[in-house]
DRENKEGU-27834 format. One record per residue (C-alpha): residue number from 1; x negated, y negated, z negated. Coordinates in nm, 4 decimals. Each point is the difference from the previous one (the first is absolute). Example, Ala and Ser with C-alpha at 12.3 -4.5 7.8 and 13.67 -1.06 7.14 Angstrom:
BEGIN
{1 {-1.2300 0.4500 -0.7800}}
{2 {-0.1370 -0.3440 0.0660}}
This chain:
BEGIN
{1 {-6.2719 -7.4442 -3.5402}}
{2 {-0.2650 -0.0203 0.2649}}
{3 {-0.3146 -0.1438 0.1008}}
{4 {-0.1048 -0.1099 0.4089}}
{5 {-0.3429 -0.1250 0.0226}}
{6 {-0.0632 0.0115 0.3960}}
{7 {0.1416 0.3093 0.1716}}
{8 {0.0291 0.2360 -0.3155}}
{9 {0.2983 0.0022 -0.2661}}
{10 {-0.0749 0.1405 -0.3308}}
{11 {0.3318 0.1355 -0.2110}}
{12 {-0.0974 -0.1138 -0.3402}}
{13 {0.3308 0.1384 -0.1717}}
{14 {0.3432 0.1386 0.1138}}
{15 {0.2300 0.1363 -0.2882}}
{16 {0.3605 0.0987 -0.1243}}
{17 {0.1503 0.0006 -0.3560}}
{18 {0.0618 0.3590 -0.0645}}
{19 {0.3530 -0.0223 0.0848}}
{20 {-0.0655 -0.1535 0.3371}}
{21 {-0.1912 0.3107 0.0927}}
{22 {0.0890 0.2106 0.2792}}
{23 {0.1981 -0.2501 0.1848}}
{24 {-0.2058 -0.0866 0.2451}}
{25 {-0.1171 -0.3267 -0.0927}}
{26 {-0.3751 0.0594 -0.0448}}
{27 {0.0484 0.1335 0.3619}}
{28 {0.1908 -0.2887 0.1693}}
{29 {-0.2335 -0.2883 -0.1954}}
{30 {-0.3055 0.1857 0.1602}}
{31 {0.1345 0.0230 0.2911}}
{32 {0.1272 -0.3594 -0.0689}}
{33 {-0.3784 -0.1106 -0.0283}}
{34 {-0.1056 0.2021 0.2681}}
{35 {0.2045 -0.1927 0.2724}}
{36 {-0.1212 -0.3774 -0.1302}}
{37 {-0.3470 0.0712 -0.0523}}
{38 {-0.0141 0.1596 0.3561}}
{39 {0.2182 -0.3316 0.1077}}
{40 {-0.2638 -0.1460 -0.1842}}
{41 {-0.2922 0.1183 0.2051}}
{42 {-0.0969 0.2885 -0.2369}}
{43 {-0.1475 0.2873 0.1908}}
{44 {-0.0264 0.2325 -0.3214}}
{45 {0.1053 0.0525 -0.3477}}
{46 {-0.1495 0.1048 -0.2762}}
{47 {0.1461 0.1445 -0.3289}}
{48 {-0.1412 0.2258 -0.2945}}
{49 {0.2002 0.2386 -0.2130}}
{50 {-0.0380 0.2215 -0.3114}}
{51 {-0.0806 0.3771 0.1244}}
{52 {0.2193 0.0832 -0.2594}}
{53 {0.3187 -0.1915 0.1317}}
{54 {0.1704 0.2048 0.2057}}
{55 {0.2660 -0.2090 0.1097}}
{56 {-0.1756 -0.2930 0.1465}}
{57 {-0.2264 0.2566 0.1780}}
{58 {0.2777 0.1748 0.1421}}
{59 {0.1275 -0.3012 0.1569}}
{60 {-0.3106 -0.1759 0.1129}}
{61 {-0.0584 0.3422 0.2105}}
{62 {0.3369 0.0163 0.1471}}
{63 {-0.0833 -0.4081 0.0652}}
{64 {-0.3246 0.1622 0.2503}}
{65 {-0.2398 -0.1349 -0.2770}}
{66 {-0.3414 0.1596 0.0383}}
{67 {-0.1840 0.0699 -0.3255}}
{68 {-0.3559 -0.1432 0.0874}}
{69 {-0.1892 -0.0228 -0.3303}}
{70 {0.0074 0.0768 -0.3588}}
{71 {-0.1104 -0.1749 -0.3408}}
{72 {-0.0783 0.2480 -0.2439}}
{73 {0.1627 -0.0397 -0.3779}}
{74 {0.0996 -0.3433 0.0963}}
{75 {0.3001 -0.0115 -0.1535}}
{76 {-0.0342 -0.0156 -0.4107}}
{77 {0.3314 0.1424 -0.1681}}
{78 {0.1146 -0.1013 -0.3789}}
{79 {-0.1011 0.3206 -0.1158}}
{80 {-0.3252 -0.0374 0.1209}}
{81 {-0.0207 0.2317 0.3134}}
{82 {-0.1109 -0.0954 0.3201}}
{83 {0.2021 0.0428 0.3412}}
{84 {-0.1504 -0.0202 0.3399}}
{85 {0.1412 -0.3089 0.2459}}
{86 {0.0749 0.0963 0.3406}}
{87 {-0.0997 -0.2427 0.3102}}
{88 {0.2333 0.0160 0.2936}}
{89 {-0.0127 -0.1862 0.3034}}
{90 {0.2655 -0.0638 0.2828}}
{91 {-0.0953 -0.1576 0.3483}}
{92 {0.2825 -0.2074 0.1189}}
{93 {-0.1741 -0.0062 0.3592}}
């Protein structure tokens, strides 16, 4: 799912059942979104991510996402801890 508002995409969600994982899908729908936002007119995209997940942030980095910011504790688990949220950007010009 995404969001274009002028030149900038934001990635509000991309996710895989648990047996889906490691298949590449996250990878090719990103990459997916990507190539129509740019068709689009995008000239960046924006996503945040769990500090925690290391997964997502494995593959936004090998995707030549930048992290740019960070919202401390912004994330509120069931248990009751906190987890930081990532920003990351990626120019598409």
């Amino acid at each position: 799912m995404r969001r274009l508002v002028l030149d900038e995409v934001e990635i509000l969600t991309v996710a895989c059942s648990p047996e889906a994982q490691r298949q590449g899908l996250a990878r090719r729908a990103t990459l997916a979104l990507i190539e129509t936002s740019a068709a689009l007119g995008a000239r960046s995209v924006f996503l945040e991510v769990a500090a925690d997940n290391a997964p997502a942030l494995g593959l936004y980095k090998s995707l030549d996402f930048e992290h740019v910011g960070r919202r401390a504790g912004y994330y509120k688990r069931r248990d009751g801890t906190t987890c930081d949220a990532l920003i990351f950007r990626k120019l598409l010009t």
